[in-house]
Each structure stands twice: as structure tokens, then as C-alpha cells.
C-alpha positions as CSV (number, residue, x, y, z in Angstrom):
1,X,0.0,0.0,0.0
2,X,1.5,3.2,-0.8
3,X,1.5,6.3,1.5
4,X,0.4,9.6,0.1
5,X,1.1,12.7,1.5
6,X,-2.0,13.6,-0.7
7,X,-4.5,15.1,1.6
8,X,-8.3,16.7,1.7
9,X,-10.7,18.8,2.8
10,X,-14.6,18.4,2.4
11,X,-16.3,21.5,1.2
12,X,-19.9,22.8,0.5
13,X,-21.0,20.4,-2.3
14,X,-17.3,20.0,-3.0
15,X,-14.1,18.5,-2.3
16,X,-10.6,20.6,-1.7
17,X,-7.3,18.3,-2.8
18,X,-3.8,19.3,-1.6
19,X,-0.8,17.5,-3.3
20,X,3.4,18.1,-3.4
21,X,2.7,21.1,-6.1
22,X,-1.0,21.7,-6.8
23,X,-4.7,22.2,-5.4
24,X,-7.4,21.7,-6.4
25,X,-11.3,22.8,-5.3
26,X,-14.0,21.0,-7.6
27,X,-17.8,21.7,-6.2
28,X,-21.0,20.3,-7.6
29,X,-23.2,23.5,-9.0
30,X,-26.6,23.6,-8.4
31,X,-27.5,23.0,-12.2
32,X,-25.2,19.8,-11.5
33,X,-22.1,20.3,-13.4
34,X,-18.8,20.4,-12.0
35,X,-16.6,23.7,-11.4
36,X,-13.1,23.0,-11.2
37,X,-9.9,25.4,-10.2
38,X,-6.8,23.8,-10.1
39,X,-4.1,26.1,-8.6
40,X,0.2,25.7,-8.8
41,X,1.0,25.6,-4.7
42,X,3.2,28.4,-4.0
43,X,6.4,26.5,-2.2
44,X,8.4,28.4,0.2
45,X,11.7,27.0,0.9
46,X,13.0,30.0,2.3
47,X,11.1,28.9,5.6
48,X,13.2,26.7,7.3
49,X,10.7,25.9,10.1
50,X,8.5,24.5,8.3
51,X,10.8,21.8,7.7
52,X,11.8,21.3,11.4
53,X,9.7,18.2,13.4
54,X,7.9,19.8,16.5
55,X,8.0,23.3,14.9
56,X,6.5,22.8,11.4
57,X,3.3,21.5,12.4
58,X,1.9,25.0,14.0
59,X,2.8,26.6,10.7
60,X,1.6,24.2,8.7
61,X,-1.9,24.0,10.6
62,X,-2.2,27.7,10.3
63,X,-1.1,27.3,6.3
64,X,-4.0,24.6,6.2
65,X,-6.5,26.5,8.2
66,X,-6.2,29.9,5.4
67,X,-6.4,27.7,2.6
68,X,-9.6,25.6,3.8
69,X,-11.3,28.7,4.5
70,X,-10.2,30.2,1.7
71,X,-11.8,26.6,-0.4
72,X,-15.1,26.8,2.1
73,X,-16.2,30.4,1.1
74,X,-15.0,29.6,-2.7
75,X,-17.8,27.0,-2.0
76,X,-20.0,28.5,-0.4
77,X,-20.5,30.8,-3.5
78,X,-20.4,28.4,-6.3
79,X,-23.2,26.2,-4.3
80,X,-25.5,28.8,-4.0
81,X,-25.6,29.8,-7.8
82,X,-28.4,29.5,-9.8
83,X,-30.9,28.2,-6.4
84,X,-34.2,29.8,-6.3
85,X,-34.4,33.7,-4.0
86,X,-35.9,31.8,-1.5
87,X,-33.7,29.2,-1.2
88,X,-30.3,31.6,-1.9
89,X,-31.2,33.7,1.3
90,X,-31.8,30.4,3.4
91,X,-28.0,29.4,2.6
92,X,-26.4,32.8,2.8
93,X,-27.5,33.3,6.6
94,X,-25.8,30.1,7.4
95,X,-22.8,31.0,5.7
96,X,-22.3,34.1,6.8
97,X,-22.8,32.8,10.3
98,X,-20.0,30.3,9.5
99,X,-17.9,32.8,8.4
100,X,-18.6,35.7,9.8
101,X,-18.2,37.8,6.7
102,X,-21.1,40.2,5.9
103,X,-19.7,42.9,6.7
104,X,-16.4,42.3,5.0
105,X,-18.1,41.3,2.0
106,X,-20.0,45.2,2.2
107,X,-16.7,46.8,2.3
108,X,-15.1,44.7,-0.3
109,X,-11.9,43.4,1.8
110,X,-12.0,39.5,1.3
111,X,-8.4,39.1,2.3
112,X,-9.5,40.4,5.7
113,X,-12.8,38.5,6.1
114,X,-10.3,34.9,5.3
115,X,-7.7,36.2,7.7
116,X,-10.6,36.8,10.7
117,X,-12.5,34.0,10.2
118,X,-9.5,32.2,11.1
119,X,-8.8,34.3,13.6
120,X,-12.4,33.9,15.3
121,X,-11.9,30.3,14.9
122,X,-9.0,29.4,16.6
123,X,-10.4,32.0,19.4
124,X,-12.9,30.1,19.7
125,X,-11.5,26.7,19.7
126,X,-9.7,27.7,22.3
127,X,-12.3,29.3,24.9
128,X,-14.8,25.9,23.8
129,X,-11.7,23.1,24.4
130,X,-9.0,25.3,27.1
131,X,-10.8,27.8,29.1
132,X,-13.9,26.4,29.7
133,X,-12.7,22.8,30.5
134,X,-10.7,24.5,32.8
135,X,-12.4,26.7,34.9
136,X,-15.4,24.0,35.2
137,X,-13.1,21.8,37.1
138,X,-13.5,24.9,40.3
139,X,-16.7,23.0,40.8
140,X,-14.3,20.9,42.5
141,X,-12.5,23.3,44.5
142,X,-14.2,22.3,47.6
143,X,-12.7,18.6,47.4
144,X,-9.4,17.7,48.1
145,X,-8.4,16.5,45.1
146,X,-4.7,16.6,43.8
147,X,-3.6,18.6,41.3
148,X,-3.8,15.3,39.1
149,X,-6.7,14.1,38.9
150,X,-8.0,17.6,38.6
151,X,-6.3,17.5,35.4
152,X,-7.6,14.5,34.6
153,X,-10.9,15.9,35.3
154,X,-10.4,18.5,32.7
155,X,-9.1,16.4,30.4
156,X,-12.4,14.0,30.3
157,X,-14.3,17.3,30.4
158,X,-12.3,18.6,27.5
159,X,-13.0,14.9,25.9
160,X,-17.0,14.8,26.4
161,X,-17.4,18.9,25.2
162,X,-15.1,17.5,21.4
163,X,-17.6,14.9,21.1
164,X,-21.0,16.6,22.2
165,X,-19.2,19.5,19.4
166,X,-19.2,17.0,17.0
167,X,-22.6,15.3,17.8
168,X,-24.5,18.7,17.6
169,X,-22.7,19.6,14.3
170,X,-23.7,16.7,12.4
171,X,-27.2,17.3,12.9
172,X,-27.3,20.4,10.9
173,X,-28.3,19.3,6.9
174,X,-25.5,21.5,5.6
175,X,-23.0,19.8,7.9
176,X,-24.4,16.2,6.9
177,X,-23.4,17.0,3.3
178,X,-19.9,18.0,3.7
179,X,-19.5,15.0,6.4
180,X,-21.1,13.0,3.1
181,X,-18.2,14.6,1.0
182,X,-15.7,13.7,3.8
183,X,-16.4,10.0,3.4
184,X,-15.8,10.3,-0.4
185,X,-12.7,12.1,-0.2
186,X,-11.0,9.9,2.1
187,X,-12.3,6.6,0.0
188,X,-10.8,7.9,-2.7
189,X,-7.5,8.7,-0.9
190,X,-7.5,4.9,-0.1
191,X,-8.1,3.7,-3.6
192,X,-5.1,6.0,-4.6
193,X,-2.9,4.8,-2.0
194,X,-3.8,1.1,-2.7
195,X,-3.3,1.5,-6.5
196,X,-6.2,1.2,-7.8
197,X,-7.8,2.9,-10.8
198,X,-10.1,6.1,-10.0
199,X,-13.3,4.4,-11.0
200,X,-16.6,4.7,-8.6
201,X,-17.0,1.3,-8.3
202,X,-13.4,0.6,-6.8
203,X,-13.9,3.8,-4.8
204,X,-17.1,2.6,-3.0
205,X,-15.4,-0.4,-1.3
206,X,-12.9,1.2,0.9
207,X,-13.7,2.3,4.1
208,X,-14.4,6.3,4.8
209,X,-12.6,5.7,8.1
210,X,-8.7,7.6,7.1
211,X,-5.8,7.8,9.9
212,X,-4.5,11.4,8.5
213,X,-8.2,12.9,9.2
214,X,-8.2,16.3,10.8
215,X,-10.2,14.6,13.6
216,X,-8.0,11.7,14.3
217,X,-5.5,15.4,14.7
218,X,-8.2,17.2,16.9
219,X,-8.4,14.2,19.2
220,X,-4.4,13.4,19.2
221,X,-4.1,17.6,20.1
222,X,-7.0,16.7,23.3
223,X,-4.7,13.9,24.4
224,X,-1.5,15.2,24.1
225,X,-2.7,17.8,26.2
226,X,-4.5,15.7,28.5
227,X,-0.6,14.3,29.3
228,X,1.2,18.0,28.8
229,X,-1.3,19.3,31.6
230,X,-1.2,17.2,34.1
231,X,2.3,17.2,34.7
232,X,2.3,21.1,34.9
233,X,0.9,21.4,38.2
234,X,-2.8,23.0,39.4
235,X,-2.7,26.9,39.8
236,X,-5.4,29.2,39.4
237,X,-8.0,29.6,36.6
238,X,-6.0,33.0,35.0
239,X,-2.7,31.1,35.5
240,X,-4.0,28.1,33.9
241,X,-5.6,29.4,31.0
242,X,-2.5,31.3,30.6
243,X,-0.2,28.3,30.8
244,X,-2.1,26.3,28.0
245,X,-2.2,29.0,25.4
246,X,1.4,29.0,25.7
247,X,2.0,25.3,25.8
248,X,-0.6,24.8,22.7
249,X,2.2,25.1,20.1
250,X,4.1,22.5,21.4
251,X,1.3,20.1,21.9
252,X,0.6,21.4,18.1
253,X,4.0,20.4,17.1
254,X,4.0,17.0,18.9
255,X,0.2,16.1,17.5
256,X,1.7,16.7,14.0
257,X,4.4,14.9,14.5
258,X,2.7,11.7,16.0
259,X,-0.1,11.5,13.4
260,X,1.8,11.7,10.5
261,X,4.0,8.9,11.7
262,X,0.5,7.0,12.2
263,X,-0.4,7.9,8.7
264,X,2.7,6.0,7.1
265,X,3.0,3.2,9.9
266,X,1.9,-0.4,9.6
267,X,2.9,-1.0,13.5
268,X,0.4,-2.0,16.2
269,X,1.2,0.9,18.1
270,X,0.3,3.4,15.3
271,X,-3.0,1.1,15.1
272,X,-3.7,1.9,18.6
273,X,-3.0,5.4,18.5
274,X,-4.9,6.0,15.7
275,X,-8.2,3.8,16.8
276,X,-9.9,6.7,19.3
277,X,-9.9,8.9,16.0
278,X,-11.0,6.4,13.4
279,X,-13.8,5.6,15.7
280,X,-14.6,9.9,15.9
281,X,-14.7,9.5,12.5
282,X,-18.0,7.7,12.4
283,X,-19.3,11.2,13.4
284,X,-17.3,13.1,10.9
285,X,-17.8,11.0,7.9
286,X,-20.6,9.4,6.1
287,X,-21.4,7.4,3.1
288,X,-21.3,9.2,0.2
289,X,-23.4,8.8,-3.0
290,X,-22.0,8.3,-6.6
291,X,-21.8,12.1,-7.3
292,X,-19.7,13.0,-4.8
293,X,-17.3,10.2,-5.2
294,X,-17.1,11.9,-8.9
295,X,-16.1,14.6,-7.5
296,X,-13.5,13.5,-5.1
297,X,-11.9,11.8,-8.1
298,X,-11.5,14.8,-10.2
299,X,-10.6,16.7,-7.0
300,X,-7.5,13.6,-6.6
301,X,-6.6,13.1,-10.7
302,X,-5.9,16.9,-10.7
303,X,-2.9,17.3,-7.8
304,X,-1.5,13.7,-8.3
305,X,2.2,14.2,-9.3
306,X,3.5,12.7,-12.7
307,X,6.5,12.5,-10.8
308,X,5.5,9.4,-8.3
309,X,8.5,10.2,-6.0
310,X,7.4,13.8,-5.2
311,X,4.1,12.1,-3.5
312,X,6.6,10.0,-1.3
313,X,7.1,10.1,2.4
């Protein structure tokens, strides 16, 4: 089996594809034909830190985060082409809502409206899965608990508030779709990896289950700083929160590191590590039908190198 360092990103009616020197976004139009941009990735080997373990995965996460958000609004817009007033309105309050750019969008700055979407995200992120795990464990304060397992509290706190996240999410209809497009995009990656021609019906047997998922990364970033946290003592709720925003690049950096390794290892150990968020998975990726597998493979045919040895570990 070979091991890509292809990877993917589901989109609104569409499918983002990253590979060694292009990108490409192909979303399903409302009339039902496909729009494709293909794009030349714009390498920078000037930045040395990006090629140093521990340290490149923050900047590639943030690299990763602009251009999916980038992809997401690009289909966003092409989805809702050509859908009836009614139905137009209906979509553009939820993704402005997801983006937050309305008022960007007035004042013409798109750049801006990528740039704080990201922004608000991570913001976000991190009051929802650091400073509210955190200061809910002072419900405890009255116990004498060591600095531990109050730790450990947090952590399973931390744990349950990812998964209820990911529960609420994919009962929203939009969501459902681009968890549908999730599943075809990472089928497709398997067929790749295992040789096989880009044809639907080879497509539809692997599983939509992928170890390189950005939610097998989410859940390896929860643990790794499950582990990080409780061996940095128990101070107070400013101190704390303090404490993890600076400790989140390295646990950043470590994830990184630990689930690409999973991604190209056959061992039991990377079988282990990986399970928890193969298993989150069946949340964050579903089934997907014919058409969307079409356009996960012209998403994949577009960024796959002639070169094979540029798409090698």
C-alpha cells in the first residue's frame, strides 16, 4: 500500500485536494455540473521551520487552516448559484454565520474577512476546548483533590465537550453534506494509496474511516494535552488558562508529528494510537453517494504528481 502525502478537505457540495505542487477545489453546481480550479501551490523553501519536526506543524496547521477557509467560502459561492431567491437567502444566513463575513463582504476586503475567520476560529476553539474545561473543574474546589486528577478531570471534560461539538454539528443538513463529502474524499485517498484505478466502483469499497483525518489530529491535540497538563501542576483559573495558550504550540507540534507517523506506519502501536480517532470518525464522515465520489476523483486526478517520487514520504 503506498502512502500519500495527498490530503483533503470536504467543502460545500465539494471537495478541496492538496498534493506536493498543486490544489485543487471541484464543487457540484446547483444546475449539477462540476466547477473546477486547479491552482500551482506556491512553495516556500525559504522557511526553514517549516521543515523542522515539532515546529512545522503549527505553521503548517495555520497554512491549512487559510487555505480551507479560503476553499469553504469559494464553495460556499459556487453552491449557491443558480438556487431559487428563496432558497439563496436560506444558505447565505448560514454561511455568513459560519464565516462571519457580511460585513467584509459590504466593504469589499476578502483578504480580511479569510484572515478573521481564522482568527475567530481558533479564538474560539480555544475558549470551547482550554478555558472552559478548565475553569469547570472549580466546581471541585471544595474537594481535596490533587492537582492530578483535577487534570484528569479537565481532560475527560475537554473529551466529552469535542464529542458533544461533533454530535451537535452533524445534525445540521449542511454539515451532513460535507461529512457525506468527507467520506468520499478519504475513499478515494485509499483507492489511490492502494493503487487502484479512479473508477466509482473501486472507490465505493474502501472504508471512509482515514488515519490522516483532521479529527484523528483534533483528538491526538485533546490527548497530548491531557498528558502536557497534568504534569504542569494546578494553579489558578488566569494562570491556567494562561499556561495552556502557551503550551498549545508544542502540543501542536507533537500532534503533528505523532499523526503523520500514524499515517505511514503499519505497526500495532500506530494502530492503537490512531483507533480513538477512526472511531470519531464515524461522526465526521458518512457514506457518500456516486456524485460525490465523482467529484472527489476529479478533485484527486488533478494534484497527483507525474512525478511518483514527489508524493513519497
Amino acid at each position: 500500500m503506498k502512502k500519500t502525502t495527498i490530503g483533503g478537505m470536504a467543502l460545500i457540495e465539494g471537495i478541496m485536494m492538496k498534493g506536493p505542487k498543486k490544489i485543487s477545489i471541484v464543487i457540484r453546481k446547483p444546475n449539477g455540473e462540476l466547477y473546477k480550479e486547479v491552482k500551482d501551490l506556491a512553495i516556500d523553501d525559504t522557511n526553514k521551520l517549516k521543515k523542522i519536526p515539532f515546529i512545522r506543524g503549527v505553521f503548517i496547521l495555520f497554512e491549512q487552516m487559510i487555505l480551507g477557509t479560503k476553499a469553504l467560502m469559494k464553495s460556499a459561492d459556487i453552491a449557491l448559484e443558480e438556487l431559487p431567491d428563496e432558497e439563496k437567502e436560506k444558505q447565505k444566513d448560514f454561511v455568513d454565520k459560519l464565516f462571519e463575513k457580511k460585513f467584509f463582504q459590504k466593504i469589499g476586503v476578502t483578504d480580511i474577512a479569510i484572515y478573521f475567520s481564522v482568527v475567530v476560529s481558533i479564538v474560539l476553539g480555544i475558549l470551547l476546548f482550554f478555558y472552559i474545561p478548565t475553569w469547570s473543574v472549580e466546581v471541585f474546589k471544595g474537594f481535596s483533590l490533587s492537582s492530578f486528577w483535577k487534570n484528569m478531570i479537565e481532560g475527560i471534560v475537554r473529551v466529552i465537550i469535542f464529542i458533544l461539538y461533533l454530535l451537535f454539528a452533524s445534525q445540521m443538513k449542511e454539515i451532513k453534506r460535507v461529512f457525506e463529502y468527507h467520506g468520499a474524499e478519504h475513499k478515494t485517498i485509499f483507492a489511490y494509496e492502494n493503487g487502484e484505478e479512479l473508477s466509482i466502483p473501486n472507490i465505493k469499497k474502501y472504508s471512509t474511516h482515514h488515519p490522516r483525518c483532521g479529527t484523528s489530529f483534533l483528538f491526538i491535540v485533546i490527548i497530548i494535552s491531557i498528558i502536557i497538563f497534568t504534569i504542569s501542576g494546578w494553579q489558578s483559573v488566569i494562570m491556567r488558562t494562561l499556561l495552556r495558550l502557551l503550551l498549545l504550540p508544542v502540543i501542536i507540534g507533537i500532534s503533528y508529528e505523532i499523526i503523520r507517523w500514524a499515517g505511514k506506519s503499519e505497526s500495532i502501536l500506530a494502530r492503537i494510537i490512531s483507533y480513538p480517532g477512526l472511531w470519531l470518525q464515524n461522526i465526521t464522515t458518512k457514506e457518500p453517494d456516486e456524485k460525490q465520489i465523482e467529484v472527489a476523483i476529479e478533485a484527486l486526478k488533478e494534484v497527483v504528481p507525474e512525478d511518483r517520487k514527489l508524493d513519497e514520504w
